[in-house]
Structure formats: structure tokens, C-alpha cells
N, C-alpha and C positions, 0 to 999 in steps of 0.2 A: 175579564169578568171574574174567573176565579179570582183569579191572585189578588186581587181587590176583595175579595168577599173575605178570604184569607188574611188581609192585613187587618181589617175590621171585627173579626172576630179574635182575633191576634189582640188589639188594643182594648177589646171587651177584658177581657182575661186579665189582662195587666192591671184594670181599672181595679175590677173584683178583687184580684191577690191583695193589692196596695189597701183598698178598704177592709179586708181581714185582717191583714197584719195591723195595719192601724187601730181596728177594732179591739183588736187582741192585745195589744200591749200593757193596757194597766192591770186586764185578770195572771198576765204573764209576770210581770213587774213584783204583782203583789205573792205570787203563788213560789219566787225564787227567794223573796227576802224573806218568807214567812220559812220555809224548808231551808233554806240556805246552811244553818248552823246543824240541822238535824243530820244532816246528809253528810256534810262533813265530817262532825264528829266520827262516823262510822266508818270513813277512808281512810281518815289521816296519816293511821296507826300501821294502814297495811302498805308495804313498802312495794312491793311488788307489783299492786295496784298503781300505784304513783308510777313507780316508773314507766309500767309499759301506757301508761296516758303518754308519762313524757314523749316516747319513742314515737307513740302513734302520731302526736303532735307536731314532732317535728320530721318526720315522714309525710304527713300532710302539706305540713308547711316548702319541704322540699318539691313537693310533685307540683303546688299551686305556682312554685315561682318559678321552676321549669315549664310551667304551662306558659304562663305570662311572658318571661322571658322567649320563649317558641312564640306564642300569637305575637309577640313586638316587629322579629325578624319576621315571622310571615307576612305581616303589615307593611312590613318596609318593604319590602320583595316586591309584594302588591304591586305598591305605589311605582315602585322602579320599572316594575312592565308593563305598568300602563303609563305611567309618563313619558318614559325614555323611548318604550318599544312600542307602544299602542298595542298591548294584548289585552285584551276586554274577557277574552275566554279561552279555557282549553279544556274540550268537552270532549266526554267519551259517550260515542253514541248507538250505545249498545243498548239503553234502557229506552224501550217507547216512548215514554212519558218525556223523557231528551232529546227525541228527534221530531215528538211532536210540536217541543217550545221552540227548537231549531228552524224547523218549516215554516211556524208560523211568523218567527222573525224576518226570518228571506225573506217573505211574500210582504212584511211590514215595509219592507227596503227596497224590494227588487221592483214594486205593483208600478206601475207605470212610471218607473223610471229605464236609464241605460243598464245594458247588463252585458259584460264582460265575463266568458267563461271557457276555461280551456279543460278539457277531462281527457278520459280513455273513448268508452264505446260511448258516456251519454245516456245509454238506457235506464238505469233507474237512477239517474240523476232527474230528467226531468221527461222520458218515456211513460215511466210508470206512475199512474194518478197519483202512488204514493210518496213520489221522488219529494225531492225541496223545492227544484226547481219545478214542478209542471206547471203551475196556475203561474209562477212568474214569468218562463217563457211566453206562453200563452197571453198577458195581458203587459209586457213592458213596452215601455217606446220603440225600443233598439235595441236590439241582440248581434253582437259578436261571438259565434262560436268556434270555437277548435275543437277536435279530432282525433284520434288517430285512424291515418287511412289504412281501411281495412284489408289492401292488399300489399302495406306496406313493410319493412323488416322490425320496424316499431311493437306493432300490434303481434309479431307471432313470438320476439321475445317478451314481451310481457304476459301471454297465453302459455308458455315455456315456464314464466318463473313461480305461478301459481300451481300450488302441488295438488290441488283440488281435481277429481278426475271429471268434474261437469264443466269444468272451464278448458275448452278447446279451440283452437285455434278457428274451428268453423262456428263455432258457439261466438266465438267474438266477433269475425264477421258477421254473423246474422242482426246480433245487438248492434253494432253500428249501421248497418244498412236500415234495421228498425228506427234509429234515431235521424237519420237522414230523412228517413219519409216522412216521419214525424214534423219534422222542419220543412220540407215541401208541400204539407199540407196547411200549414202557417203561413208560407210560402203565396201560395192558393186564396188565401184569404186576405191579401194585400196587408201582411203583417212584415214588418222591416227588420228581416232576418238574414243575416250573413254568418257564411259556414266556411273554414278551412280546412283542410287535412293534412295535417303530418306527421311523418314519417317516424321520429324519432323516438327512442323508448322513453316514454313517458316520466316526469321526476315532478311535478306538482298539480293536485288538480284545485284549479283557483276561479273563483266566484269572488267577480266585484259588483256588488250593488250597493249605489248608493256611497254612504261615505266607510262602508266595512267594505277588509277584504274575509273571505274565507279560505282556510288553505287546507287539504291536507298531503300527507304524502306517500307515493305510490313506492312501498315499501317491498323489495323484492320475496316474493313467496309469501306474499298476505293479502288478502283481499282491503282494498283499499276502504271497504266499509268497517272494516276492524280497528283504522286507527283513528284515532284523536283529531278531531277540527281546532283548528287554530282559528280565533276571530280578533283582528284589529280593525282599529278603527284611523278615521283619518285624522291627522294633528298637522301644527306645524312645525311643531318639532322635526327637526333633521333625522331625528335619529329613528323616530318614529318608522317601523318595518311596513308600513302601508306602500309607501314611497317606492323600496326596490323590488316588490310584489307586482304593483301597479305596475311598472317599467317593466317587468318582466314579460307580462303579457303581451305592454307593447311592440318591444324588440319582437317577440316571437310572432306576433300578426304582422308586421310592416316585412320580414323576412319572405325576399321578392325567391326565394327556394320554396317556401309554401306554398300550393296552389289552392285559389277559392273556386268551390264546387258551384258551380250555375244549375242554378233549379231548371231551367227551362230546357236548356240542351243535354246535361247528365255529363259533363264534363267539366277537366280540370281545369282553369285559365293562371294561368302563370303570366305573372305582371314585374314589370321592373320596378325602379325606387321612386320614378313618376307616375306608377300607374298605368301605363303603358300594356297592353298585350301584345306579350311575346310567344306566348303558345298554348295549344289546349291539347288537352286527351281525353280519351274515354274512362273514365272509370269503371275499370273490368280488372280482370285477374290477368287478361293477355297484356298488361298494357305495362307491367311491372315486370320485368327480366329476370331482376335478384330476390324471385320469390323464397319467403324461408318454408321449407320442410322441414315435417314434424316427424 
């Protein structure tokens, strides 16, 4: 609704300018040929004046066609990331106003479609009313989620590599047990929710809705809301990075070493490459040997 009030007003302006300058032309026209000779005569003479016009002139002229030159290759550049690579955006979402147009896109892509999504704990991904994900969780077909399990060597090096002294190793389990329930109460409501957990230290957290993926990445000793989102989109181009993004997810949920968490019992079930159950556990802090100490 904005952004449309905004191109509208935007095209008002444009109309206005174009009809001034047009208005303006013959009083301009007449006002340069009538002064033209007065004005002159009075420069001609001074050298100094001349010259540093020249200078300025072509100091102008050098900054314009470096400009040009720089917007040509940035255009090219463009074109090459979004054709070759399908990058649509690389957004820093540090300003509200950027995480508000972010949200509101997920929810354009993710609203009752599948949603494929692998993070950390999950809480103010789609926890917090504020997150990206809440109202998509909340209203998609099908949810795929991953994890990391909170009592696993994963989650206490990534609690480790943040130098933050509010992010603790029991701070992180609390947020992922909070996103668990969160998903058990989805659960609860005959909503088609699947969770996994694992183990391993975390290297992308990716959001696929619809035909974008989102990516960013869990940069050691940075909070992961600090960096840049990557968004592509689908193509069918080869070359397009949708492709080994999307596969990646895959590979990592059909990974019969992951266990998916059963809302009903509170336990791990570990499945072979047909699907099969081969074992379950409780998920508890007893339940894991090579706990990491802080």
C-alpha cells in the first residue's frame, strides 16, 4: 500500500518538474540570448576565471563518467547475480524498516505454502511474534524443521563462540526447548509440523518458502542476527545457487544420524534410509554422554 502510494506520488513530481521545465524554456531561451553577449564581454578578458571553469569542467566531467562507468559494471554485476546465481538480494537487517519489508515478504511466500527451515534455537526466528517466521509457521501447509539439540556438542560450541555474556550455554537451551513447545502446541492443533535435531555446529541458517531461498550464515563470535540475508530465487538455470541450498537441506533431513523429535512421546526416533525405526530416546540431558562443559 505504501510503496504504491510512493510510486504515485513519485510520477506526480515527475509530471510537475517536466511541465516547469517545459514552461520555462522560452523565458530561459530568451533571458540567455538577450545577456549572453553582456556577460561575456566581462569574462573573456579574465584568464584565471577561464581557466579554473576549464578545470572545474572537466573535473565534472571526470567524476560523471566515473560515475557512469561504476553504475555500467554495477549493472553488469547485477545482471550476473541474478541470472547466473539467482541473488535477488543482500540485505542488512539491522534497520526496522528492513526487517519489516523482510517479514512481510516471507509471509507473502511462506502463507500457506511448504516451508523448509534449518536454524540454531528457532526462538526469534519464529518464537517471537516479532520473528519472520511466526505467522508463517503458524499458517503454512507443511513445516520441515531442524534444530540444534539442546543437549547436544553442537549447541554448546556455538554458545562458546559468542562473546556476549547473556548468551549461555543454558540460555540456549531454554530457547530451543521454548521453540519446541512452541511446535507442540502447532502440534496440538492438527498442524503438519516436523522437527529434527542436530547435533552438529551450526554453518547456515536457511528458509525455503516457496520459490526463494533465504540464507544467512552463522558466523563464529557474531550473533547471527548481525549478518546479511542472502535471498535467491528459483531459476532454471544450473548455475542458479537455489539448487545447492535446496539440496542441502535435503541431504541434511534424509541424514538417517538425525533424529525426529515425536511430539506425542518426547523422544528422539532414529530412522534408517527407508524409514524404518531403528531407535528412540528420551530427550533429556542424561541421555547424551559427550556432554560439553562450560
Amino acid at each position: 500500500m505504501f510503496k504504491s502510494i510512493k510510486n504515485v506520488v513519485y510520477h506526480i513530481f515527475i509530471l510537475v518538474l517536466s511541465a516547469v521545465i517545459a514552461l520555462s524554456l522560452p523565458s530561459t531561451g530568451k533571458f540567455i540570448a538577450d545577456n549572453y553577449l553582456t556577460y561575456w564581454s566581462l569574462i573573456e578578458s579574465e584568464k584565471m576565471f577561464l581557466i579554473s571553469v576549464e578545470i572545474a569542467v572537466a573535473v565534472l566531467l571526470i567524476m560523471l563518467f566515473n560515475y557512469l562507468v561504476r553504475s555500467w559494471k554495477d549493472r553488469k554485476f547485477s545482471k550476473m547475480a541474478l541470472n547466473d546465481m539467482g541473488l535477488v538480494l543482500a540485505a542488512h537487517t539491522e534497520s526496522l524498516r528492513k526487517r519489516k519489508q523482510l517479514k512481510k515478504f516471507k509471509e507473502q511466500q511462506g502463507i500457506a505454502r511448504d516451508v523448509l527451515l534449518i536454524g540454531s534455537t528457532g526462538c526469534n526466528t519464529f518464537v517471537n511474534p516479532e520473528g519472520d517466521l511466526h505467522n508463517v509457521i503458524q499458517n503454512c501447509r507443511e513445516a520441515k524443521i531442524m534444530l540444534l539439540n539442546p543437549f547436544g556438542e553442537g549447541a554448546c560450541v556455538r554458545a562458546k563462540s559468542i562473546p556476549d555474556p547473556d548468551v549461555t550455554l543454558e540460555h540456549f537451551r531454554e530457547q530451543i526447548m521454548r521453540s519446541v513447545d512452541f511446535l507442540k502446541s502447532l502440534k496440538a492443533l492438527q498442524k503438519n509440523i516436523r522437527l529434527k535435531l542436530y547435533e552438529e555446529t551450526p554453518l547456515l541458517k536457511l528458509a525455503v518458502l516457496g520459490d526463494y531461498v533465504f540464507m544467512k550464515y552463522y558466523h563464529s563470535g557474531l550473533n547471527v542476527q548481525k549478518m546479511p540475508e542472502y535471498i535467491f530465487k528459483h531459476s532454471s538455470n544450473q548455475s542458479c545457487l537455489f539448487h545447492p541450498l535446496y539440496q542441502f537441506f535435503l541431504l541434511k533431513w534424509r541424514d538417517p544420524n538425525i533424529p525426529e523429535y515425536d511430539f506425542d512421546s518426547d523422544e528422539l526416533i532414529y530412522r534408517d534410509n527407508s524409514g524404518n525405526k531403528v531407535k528412540s530416546e528420551k530427550l533429556d540431558e542424561m541421555t547424551f554422554k559427550a556432554a560439553c562443559v562450560i
